[in-house]
N, C-alpha and C positions, 0 to 999 in steps of 0.2 A: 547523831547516829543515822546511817542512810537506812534505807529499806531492806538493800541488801544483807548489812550488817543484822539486822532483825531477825532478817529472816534463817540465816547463818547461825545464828544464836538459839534459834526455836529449833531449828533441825539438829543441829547439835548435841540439846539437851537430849530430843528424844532417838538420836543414835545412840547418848550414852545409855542410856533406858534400856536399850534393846539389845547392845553389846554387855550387858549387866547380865541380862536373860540368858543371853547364850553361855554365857558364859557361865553361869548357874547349870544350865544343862550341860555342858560338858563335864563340869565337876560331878553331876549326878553320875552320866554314864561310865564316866573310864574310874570313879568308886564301886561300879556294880562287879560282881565276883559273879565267874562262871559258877550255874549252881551243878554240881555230880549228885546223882542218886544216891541217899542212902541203900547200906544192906538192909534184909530180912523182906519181911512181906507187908505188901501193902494192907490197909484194913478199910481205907474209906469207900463208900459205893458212891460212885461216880453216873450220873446221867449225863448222856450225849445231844444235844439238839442244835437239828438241824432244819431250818426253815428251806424253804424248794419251790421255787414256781418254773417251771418249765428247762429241767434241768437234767433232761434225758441223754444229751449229749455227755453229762459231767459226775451223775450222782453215782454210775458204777464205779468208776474210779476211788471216788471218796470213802464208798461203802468199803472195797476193798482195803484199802488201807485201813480203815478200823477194824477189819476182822481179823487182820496181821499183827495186830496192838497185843504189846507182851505184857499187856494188864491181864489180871484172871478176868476168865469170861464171867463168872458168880458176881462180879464188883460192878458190871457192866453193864449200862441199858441204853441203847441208841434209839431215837425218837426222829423220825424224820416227818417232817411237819407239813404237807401240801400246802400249798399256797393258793386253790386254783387252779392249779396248773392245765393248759391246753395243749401238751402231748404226753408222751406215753412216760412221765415220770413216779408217778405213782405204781403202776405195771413195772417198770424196773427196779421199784423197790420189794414189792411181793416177791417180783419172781426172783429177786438174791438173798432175799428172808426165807424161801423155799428151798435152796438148793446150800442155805448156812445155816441148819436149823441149830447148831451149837450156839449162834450168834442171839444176843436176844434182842432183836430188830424189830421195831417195829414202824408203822407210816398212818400216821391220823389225820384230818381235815383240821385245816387252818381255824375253819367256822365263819360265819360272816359279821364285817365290821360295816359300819354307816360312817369311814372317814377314810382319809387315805395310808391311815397307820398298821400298813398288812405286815408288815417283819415286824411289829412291836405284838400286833396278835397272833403271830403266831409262835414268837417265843413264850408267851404267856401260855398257850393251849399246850406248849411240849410242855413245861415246867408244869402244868398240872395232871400233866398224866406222870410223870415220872415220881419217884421215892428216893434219890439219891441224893446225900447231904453235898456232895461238890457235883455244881450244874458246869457245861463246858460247851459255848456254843461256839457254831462253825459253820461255813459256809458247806455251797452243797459242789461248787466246784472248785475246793483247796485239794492239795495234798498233803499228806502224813508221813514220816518216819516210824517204825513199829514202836518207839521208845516215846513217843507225844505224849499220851494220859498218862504212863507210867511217872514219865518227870514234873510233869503240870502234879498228879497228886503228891508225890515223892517231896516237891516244896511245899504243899498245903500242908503236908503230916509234919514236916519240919518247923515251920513259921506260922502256921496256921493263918494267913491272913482272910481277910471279907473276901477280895477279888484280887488276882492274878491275873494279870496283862501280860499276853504270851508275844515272842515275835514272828512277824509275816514279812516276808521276803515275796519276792516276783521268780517263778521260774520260765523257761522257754524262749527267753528273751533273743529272737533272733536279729528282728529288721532293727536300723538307725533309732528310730521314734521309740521302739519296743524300749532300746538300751537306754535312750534319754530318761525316759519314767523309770526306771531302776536306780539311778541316782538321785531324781526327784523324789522318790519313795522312800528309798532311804533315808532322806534329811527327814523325812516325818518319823519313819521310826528314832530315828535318834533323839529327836525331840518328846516322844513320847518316853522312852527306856527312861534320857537324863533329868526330862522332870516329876517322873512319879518317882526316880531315887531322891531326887533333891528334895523332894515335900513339897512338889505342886502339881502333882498332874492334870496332864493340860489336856491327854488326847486317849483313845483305847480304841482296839478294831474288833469287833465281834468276829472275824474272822479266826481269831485265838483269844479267845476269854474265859474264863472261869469266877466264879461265885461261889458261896455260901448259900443254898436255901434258906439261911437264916437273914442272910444279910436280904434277900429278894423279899421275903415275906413281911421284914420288919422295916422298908425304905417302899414297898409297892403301891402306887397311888395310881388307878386309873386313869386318871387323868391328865398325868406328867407326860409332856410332850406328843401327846397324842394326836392334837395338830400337826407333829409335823413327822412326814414319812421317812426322814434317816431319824437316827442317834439314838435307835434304841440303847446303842452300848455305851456315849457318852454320860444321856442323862442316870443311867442306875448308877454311871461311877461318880456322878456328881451329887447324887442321894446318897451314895454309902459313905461320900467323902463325907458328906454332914453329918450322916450321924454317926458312923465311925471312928472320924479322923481320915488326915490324909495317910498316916501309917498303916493304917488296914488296908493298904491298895501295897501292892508291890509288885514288879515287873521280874518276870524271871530270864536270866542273862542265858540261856541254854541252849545248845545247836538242836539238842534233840527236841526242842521243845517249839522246832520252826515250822511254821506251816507257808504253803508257798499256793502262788494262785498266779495265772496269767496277766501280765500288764494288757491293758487296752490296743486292738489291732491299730486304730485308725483315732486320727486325731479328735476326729468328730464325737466317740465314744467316749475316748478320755474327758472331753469337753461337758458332753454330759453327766458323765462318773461325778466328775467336779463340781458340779452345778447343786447336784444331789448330796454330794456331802457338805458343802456350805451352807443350803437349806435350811440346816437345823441354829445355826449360828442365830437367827433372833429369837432362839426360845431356849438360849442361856441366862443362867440364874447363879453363876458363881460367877462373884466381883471379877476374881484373878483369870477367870477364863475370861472372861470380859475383857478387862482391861489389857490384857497379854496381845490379844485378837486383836483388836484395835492400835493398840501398838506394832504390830507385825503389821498391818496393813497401811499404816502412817508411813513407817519406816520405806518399805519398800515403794509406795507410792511418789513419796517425797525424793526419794532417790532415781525412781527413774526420771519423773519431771525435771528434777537437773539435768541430769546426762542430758534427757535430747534438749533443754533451754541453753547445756551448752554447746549447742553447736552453733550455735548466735551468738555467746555472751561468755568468752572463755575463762569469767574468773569461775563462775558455776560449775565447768568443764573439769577442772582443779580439784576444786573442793568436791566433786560426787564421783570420780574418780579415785578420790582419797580412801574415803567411805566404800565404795565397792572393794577397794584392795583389801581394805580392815572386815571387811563382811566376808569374801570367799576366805580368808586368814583364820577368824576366829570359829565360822562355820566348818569347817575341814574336817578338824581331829574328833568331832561328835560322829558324822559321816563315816568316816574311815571306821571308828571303832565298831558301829553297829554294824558296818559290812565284815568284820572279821566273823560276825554272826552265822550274817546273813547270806554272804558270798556277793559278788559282785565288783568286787575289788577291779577287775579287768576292764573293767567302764569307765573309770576314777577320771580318762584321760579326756571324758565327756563334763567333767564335774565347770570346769569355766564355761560352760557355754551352756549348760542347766541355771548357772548364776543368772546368767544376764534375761534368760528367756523367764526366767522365776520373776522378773521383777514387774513384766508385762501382766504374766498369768496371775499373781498374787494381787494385781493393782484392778487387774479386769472382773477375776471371777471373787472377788471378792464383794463385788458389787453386783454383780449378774445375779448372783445365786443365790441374791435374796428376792429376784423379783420374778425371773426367766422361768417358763413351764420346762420341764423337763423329760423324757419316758423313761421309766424303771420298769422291767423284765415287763413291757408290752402295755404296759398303764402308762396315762399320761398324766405327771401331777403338777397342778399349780399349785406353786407354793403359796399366795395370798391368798388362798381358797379355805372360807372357814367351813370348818366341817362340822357336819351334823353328826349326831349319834343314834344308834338305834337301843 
């Protein structure tokens, strides 16, 4: 048996691996059913939390949109969390708490931490100022549709689950690069909808999340993940998965229930983004999220290593050619479905050339962004940097 043979034989097995996976996640997603609101009135009190470090340009808009929310204001408490901040974002919170005194808004200090885990304290500090049994966090530069908390609670009252994994979409997408990441973001949402239906959720974006107080208080360990400055929203859903179940988590299929944020101007930013969410990847503790990562990253690596080996060696040329055609094939219809969501469809014509750039970016920063410093909202964080506690 030659080398080549071997080697044909090991990639193989773990293409079929990972064509298994997708293909798992497609069956979750195009099983999920738009959820519609029930009648009558809602009952559960809802807390809003929003962390914010320098986000003066962004937080009126957000605030706005939740004052427009066709939830009762009685159910409602919005908590916007400083971070810190060094310009005028706390001042812009007062002064639209002042001028929406119906609104019950409020903005409190992050408080100080001795590690680089500022969005993990500061979602802590909202949740204990707040009383509302379904917590719902958010960024402080998304947008909302007036129908967001009404539908995010409308399935809690329904199904009752731990956590609700909402979907995030990209809007404003004007320039070339803007539209690339809208297809690329996409495959992530689609991955996240088809594996928390399938019974393995792999992914969640605090940008639309929702919890249980109970699930927070009876899975909350100071100490999980605290080393590392992303994945507040992975590691709680990877506590509630354990002691929940993975059925306690569910993804709601819902247009109203989209929140949207700006993709990255410049590649450089993106590059960063990316760095930052990777981060948290060595301080994963579920097998399945493990091994899935790993897999994804084998996959794509091994596959662009052909391609360019074939340009020297064209039996390689063949066979990773093959594999790419069966990769954008089985990846497609997850894509396409959660853009009927999400919007974005008018991009699609981007989706082969998101393929092939995916295989660099997933092969590179998947390796970067466990070693590489990065800056988040004006902090510089290394990620190998053991942190102290106060």
């Amino acid at each position: 048996m030659t080398a080549f043979t071997i080697f044909c034989s090991v990639f193989l097995i773990i293409s079929i691996l990972y064509f298994f996976i997708i293909f798992l996640i497609g069956l979750g997603i195009f099983r999920l059913k738009r959820f519609t609101r029930p009648g009558g009135q809602p009952v559960t009190k809802v807390s809003i939390i929003i962390p914010a470090r320098n986000e003066e340009n962004n937080i009126l808009n957000c605030l706005t949109d939740l004052e427009r929310q066709d939830y009762p204001p009685g159910l409602l408490e919005v908590i916007v969390v400083n971070d810190h901040s060094e310009d005028q974002t706390e001042r812009r919170v007062i002064d639209f708490s002042a001028t929406h005194p119906l609104m019950n808004l409020r903005v409190i200090p992050a408080g100080a931490t001795g590690n680089q885990a500022f969005k993990k304290y500061s979602i802590s500090s909202g949740i204990g100022a707040t009383a509302g049994e379904l917590i719902i966090t958010t960024d402080a530069d998304t947008r909302s549709d007036p129908g967001w908390i009404s539908s995010i609670a409308g399935f809690y009252e329904q199904d009752h689950p731990e956590m609700i994994i909402g979907p995030v979409a990209f809007h404003e997408a004007a320039s070339f690069f803007e539209r690339l990441q809208v297809i690329e973001f996409s495959g992530l949402m689609a991955a996240t909808a088809g594996s928390c239906n399938a019974g393995f959720p792999l992914m969640c974006n605090g940008a639309n999340l929702a919890f249980t107080r109970k699930a927070w208080l009876g899975t909350m360990d100071s100490s999980d993940g605290m080393q590392y400055p992303s994945g507040d929203d992975l590691f709680l859903m990877i506590r509630i998965r354990k002691n929940y179940g993975p059925g306690s988590i569910k993804y709601l299929f819902a247009k109203e229930a989209v929140v949207s944020t700006k993709p990255e101007r410049l590649p450089g930013r993106f590059f960063n983004q990316r760095l930052r969410w990777v981060s948290k990847s060595r301080g994963y503790t579920d097998p399945r999220i493990m091994a899935i990562s790993v897999l994804v990253w084998l996959f794509n690596f091994l596959l662009l290593s052909t391609l360019v080996t074939g340009i020297f060696i064209p039996q390689f040329l063949l066979f990773s050619s093959c594999l790419l055609g069966l990769k954008m094939l089985f990846e497609f219809p997850p894509v396409y479905r959660i853009m009927t969501l999400t919007g974005g469809k008018r991009f699609l014509y981007l989706y082969p050339l998101v393929q092939l750039l995916d295989l660099g970016y997933v092969s590179l920063i998947g390796i970067l962004g466990n070693v590489l410093p990065y800056e988040w909202k004006g902090r510089k964080i290394i990620p190998l940097k053991r942190n102290s506690r106060e």
